[in-house]
N, C-alpha and C positions, 0 to 999 in steps of 0.2 A: 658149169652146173655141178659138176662132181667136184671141184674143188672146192665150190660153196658148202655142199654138204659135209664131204670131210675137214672144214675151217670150224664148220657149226660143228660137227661130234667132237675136234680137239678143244675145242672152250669150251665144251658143256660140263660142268663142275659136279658134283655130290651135292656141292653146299645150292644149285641151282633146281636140284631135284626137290631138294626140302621146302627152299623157297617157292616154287610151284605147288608143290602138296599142300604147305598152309597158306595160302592168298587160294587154291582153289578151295578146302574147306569154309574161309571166310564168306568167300561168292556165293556159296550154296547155300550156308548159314543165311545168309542175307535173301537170297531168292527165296529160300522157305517161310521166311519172315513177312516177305513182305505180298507170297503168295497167299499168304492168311491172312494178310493184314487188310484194313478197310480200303487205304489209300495206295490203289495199284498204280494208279495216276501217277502220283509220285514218281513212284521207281522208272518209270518209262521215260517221267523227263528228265531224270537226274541220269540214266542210262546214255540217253540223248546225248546230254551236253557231256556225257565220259568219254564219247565217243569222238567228238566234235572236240576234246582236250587231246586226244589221245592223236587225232592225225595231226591237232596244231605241231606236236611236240615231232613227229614226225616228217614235218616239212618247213621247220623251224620258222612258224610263227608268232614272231615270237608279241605283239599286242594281244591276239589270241589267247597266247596261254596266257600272258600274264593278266586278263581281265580274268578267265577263266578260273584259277588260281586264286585269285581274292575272294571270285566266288564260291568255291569249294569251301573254303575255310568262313566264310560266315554261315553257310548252307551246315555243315556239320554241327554248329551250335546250334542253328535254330532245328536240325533234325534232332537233337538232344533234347529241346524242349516240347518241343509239336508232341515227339512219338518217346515221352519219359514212362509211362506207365507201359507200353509195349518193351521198350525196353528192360525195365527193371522185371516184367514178366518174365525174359529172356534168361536174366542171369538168374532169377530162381530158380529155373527147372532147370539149368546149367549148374546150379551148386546140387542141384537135387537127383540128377543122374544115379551119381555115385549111389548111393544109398538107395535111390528106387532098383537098380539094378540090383542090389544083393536082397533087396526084403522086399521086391515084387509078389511076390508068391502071397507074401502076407499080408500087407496091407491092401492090396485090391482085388481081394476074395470077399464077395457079399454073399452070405449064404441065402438060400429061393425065399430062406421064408423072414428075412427081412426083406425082400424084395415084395416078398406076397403081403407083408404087413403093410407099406408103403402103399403098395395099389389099393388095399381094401378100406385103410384110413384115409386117403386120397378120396374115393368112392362116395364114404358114410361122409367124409363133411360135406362134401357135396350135394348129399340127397340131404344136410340141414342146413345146407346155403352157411357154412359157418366158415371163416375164411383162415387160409393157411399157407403158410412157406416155409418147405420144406426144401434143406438142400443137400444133394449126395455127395459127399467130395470126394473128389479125383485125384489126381497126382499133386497137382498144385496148393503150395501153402494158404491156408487163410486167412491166420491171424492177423496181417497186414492189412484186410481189405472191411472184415468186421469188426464192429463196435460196440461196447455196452454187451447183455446178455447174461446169462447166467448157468453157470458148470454145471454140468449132470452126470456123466458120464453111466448112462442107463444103457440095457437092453431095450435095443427098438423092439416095444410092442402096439398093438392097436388100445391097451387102453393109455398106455402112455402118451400118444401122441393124441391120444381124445382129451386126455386132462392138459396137455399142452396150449392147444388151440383153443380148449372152453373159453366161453367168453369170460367169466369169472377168474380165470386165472394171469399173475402177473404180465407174463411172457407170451400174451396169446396171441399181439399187436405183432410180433418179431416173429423172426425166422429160424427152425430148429435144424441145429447141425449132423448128418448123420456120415460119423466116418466109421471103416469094416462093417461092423455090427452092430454098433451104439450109438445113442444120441449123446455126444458130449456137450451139448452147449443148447439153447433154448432162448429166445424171447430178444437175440444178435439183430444189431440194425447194419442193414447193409449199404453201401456207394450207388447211388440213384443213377439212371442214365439218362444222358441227353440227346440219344437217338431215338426218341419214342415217335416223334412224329409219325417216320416211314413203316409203324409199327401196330399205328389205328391208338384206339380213344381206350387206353390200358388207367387201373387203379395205381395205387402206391403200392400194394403188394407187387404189381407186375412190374411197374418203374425197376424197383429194387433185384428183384431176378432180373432184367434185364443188365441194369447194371452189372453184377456178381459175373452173369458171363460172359461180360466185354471184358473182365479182367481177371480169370482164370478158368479152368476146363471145367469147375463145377456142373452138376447137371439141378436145375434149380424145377421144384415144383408148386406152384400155384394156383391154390383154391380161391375162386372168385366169391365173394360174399354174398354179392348183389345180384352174380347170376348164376351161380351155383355150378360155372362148368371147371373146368382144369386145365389149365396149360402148364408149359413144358418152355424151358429159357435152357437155349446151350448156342457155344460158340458165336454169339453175337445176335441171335434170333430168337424168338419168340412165337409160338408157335399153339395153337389153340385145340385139344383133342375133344374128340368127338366123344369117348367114353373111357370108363378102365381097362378095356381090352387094349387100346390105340395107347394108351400110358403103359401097359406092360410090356409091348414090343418096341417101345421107344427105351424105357429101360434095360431091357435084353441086349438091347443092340449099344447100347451105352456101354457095359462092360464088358459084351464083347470084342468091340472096340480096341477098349483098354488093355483087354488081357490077350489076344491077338497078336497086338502090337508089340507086346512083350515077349508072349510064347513064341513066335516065329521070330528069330536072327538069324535065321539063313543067308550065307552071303550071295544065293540066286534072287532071296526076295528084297535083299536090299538095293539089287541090282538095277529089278523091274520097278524099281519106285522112285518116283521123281526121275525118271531118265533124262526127260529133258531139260531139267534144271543141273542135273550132273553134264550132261554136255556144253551149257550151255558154261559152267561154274567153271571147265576143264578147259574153254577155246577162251573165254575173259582171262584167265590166269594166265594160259600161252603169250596172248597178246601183249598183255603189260610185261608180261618178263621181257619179250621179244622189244617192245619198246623200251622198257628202261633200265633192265639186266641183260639184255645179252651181249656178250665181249664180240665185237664184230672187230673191232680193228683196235691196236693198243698206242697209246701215244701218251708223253713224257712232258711232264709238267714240272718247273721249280718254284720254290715257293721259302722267303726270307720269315724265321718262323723265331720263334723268342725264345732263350733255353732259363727254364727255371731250376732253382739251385734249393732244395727243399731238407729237411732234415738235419740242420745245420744244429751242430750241438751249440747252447749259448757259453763251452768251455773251449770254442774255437773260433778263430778269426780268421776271415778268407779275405787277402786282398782283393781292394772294388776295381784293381786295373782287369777283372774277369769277363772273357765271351762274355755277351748281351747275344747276340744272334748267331744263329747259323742259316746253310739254305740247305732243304731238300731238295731231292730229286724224289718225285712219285711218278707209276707209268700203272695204266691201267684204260680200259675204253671209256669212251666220249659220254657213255650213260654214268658209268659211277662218278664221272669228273662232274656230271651236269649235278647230282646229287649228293656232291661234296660240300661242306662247309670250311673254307681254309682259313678263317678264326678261331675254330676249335685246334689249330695245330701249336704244338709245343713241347716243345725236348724237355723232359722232365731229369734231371740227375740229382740221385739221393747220395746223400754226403752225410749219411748216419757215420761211416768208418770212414776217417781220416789218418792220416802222416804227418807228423811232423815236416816243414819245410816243403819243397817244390816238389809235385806230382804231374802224373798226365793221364787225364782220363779218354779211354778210347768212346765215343759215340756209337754207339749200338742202336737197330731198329727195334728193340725194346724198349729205349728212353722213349721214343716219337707215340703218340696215339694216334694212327693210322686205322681206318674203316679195313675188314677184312677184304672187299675187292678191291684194294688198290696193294701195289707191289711200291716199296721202298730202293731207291735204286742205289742212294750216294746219300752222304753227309758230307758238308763243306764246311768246315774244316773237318776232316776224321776224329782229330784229337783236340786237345784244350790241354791248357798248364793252370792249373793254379798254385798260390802257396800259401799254404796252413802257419796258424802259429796257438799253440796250448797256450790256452789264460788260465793263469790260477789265481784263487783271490787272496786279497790283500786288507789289512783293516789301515785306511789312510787319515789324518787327522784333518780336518776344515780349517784353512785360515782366511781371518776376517782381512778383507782390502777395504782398504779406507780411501776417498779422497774429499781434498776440501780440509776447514777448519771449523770449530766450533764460534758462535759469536762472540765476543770481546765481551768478559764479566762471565763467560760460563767453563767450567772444566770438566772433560770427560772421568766421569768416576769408575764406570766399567762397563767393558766390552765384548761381551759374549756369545755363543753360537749354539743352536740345537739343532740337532744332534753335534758334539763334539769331533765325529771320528763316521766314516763313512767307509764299504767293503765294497771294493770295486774288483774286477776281472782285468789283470796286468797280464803281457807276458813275459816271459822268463828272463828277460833280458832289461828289464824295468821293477822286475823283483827286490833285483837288491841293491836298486839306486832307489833315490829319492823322487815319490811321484808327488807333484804339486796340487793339491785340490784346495784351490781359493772360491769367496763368494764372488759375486758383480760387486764390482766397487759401489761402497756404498757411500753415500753422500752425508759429510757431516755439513755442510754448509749449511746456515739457517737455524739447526738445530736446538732447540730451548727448553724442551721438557724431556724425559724419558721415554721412550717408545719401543718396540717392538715392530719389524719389516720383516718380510720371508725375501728371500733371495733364490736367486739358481745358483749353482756353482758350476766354475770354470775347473776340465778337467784335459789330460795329453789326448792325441789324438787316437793312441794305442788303448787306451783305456776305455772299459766297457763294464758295462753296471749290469747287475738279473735281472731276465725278461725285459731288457733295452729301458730298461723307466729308471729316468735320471732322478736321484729325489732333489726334493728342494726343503732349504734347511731358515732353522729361525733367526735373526740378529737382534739380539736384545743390546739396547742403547740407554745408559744411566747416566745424566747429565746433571750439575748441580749448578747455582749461580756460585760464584766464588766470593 
């Protein structure tokens, strides 16, 4: 037992503390999510079958996992689609942190008596059955979720939102936006919901608060037209008040809420919140490390692996008799090997800086792309030869090859080539001899009127052209009867 523990402290790594810290953050992030979320169902059976993945991988079953695994990976798509507006919720208020935390103070200060204007306008439409949606916004962006409408950017007052709502006026059908202190926006058509059922026999004004707060913290209010009372749309519910007293303490408590939540960062009261999902976030992260990071026992793999030759200037030439392969040796535990890809492996050696003539380059576990938990043991061969040769260019002239003859009564009158003269990459030793660049023999047989053929050209084997593209040149043919 003592030796298990001190086997487990000497492989416990820095880089496995980290690892642990963000897969437990992720857990939590996700618990919190989906502790607010409608479909708790979900998580329970997708927890299920994680768990049911997690002992196959443990007792190496291996149809298990691998049925299990096909399903992870379609399940993650369709969780993509099902829960996209939860999501994209998600990374709003995750871009939106930053900047709520430094201008907290400012933007979710309402002062009493835009509050007290809300209830009292709330009130008076009510006592004239005249109908209104109004909505307070929270932390969460809106522009995304409203449509149409029109800019104001007013001091909330009580005649303001009297002239809003009159029935004579354009905007009085839509919903008035009220962010800090002001009305910025007026007559906004909002995302309709489709949970009304479980919700009783609601107007299109309610529809729409409803909707707004299945998809942000907004706190939405609604004057019913037809029967003159008020309700209140937050966090996915909808909720019918009895008077303006019952609508000011549901407002109180709304930004209390809000400013609460921000005023207190104490790290006792982060402590006592969500406890159980921090436990819960802390023993899931242990587990999967324990399953598929922790170095229990280390064992030695080789693997025949490709070595690419990259950076090659196109003013050198590497003979092709060059290493193609080598084998590594990697050593590492049974978990990072199970999560190894060895397609991905390949010696890369950069050959920007060359020599003239025969070299040796040593293999280094900086050529290999090796994952951080696995250790590099050996390179077979250690070293490699290859041999370099400088190309310098050359301007070489085209000669036309002919075979065959012209028909009997016809004479070739001229035989020509475009481009004349072609600039090829020789090396030093081919300089200052004579290099050959002929076309493909071209065929005079048959031949009877004058023509034009494009041809390739034949060139030595030392011989190399810019950026490897051989040109191909023109053969003009002028034939006359005799």
């Amino acid at each position: 037992m003592n030796d298990m523990i001190f086997s487990f402290i000497d492989s416990f790594r820095i880089q496995d503390f980290f690892d642990i810290l963000i897969i437990t953050s992720l857990i939590y992030v996700i618990l919190i999510w989906f502790k607010n979320a409608a479909s708790r169902l979900v998580f329970v059976g997708v927890s299920l079958l994680g768990g049911i993945y997690i002992i196959a991988r443990l007792f190496n079953l291996y149809l298990t996992t691998l049925v299990l695994q096909g399903f992870f990976t379609t399940f993650i798509i369709a969780l993509v689609v099902i829960f996209q507006e939860d999501i994209r919720r998600f990374f709003e208020r995750l871009a939106s942190w930053r900047t709520i935390g430094k201008s907290h103070k400012k933007t979710n200060v309402v002062h009493e008596s835009t509050i007290e204007v809300v209830i009292e306008s709330a009130a008076d439409l009510a006592s004239k059955r005249t109908g209104a949606l109004i909505i307070m916004q929270g932390q969460d962006p809106l522009d995304r979720h409203i449509k149409g409408g029109y800019q104001l950017d007013g001091l909330a007052t009580k005649p303001l939102l009297a002239s809003i709502f009159d029935i004579h006026s354009l905007g009085h059908d839509g919903a008035a936006i009220i962010n800090k202190n002001r009305v910025t926006k007026f007559g906004c058509h909002l995302p309709l919901s489709i949970n009304t059922d479980k919700f009783g026999d609601f107007g299109l004004r309610h529809t729409a608060a409803l909707g707004l707060s299945e998809r942000c913290d907004a706190l939405c209010i609604v004057v019913s037209e037809e029967r003159g009372t008020i309700s209140v749309a937050q966090n996915n519910e909808i909720n019918r008040l009895k008077n303006a007293a019952e609508l000011r303490i549901v407002i109180g408590k709304y930004y209390e809420d809000k400013l609460s939540a921000q005023a207190d960062k104490s790290s006792s009261r982060w402590f006592r919140k969500n406890t159980l999902e921090k436990a819960i976030a802390i023993v899931l992260a242990l587990g999967l490390w324990f399953v598929f990071g922790y170095q229990k026992e280390s064992v030695q793999r080789d693997y025949i692996v490709p070595i690419e030759y990259r950076k090659i200037s196109q003013e050198w030439e590497i003979e092709e008799a060059r290493v193609q392969e080598a084998i590594i040796s990697l050593m590492g535990s049974s978990q990072a090997f199970n999560l190894f890809e060895p397609r991905n492996l390949k010696i890369s050696i950069d050959l920007s800086s060359l020599d003239e003539g025969k070299q040796v380059i040593k293999l280094s576990a900086d050529m290999v792309n090796i994952p951080s938990n696995l250790t590099l043991v050996k390179i077979k061969p250690e070293r490699i030869t290859i041999k370099a040769h400088r190309l310098f260019p050359r301007e070489v002239p085209v000669h036309i090859d002919t075979t065959g003859s012209l028909p009997r009564g016809y004479v070739l009158n001229k035989l020509s080539v475009t481009p004349e003269s072609v600039v090829v990459l020789a090396p030093f030793d081919l300089v200052g001899n004579k290099i050959s660049i002929t076309t493909e023999p071209i065929d005079l047989l048959g031949v009877t009127n004058s023509k034009t053929v494009d041809s390739k050209i034949l060139y030595p084997s030392k011989v190399r052209f810019r950026n490897n593209q051989v040109p191909v040149v023109r053969v003009s043919i002028e034939v006359e009867k005799r």
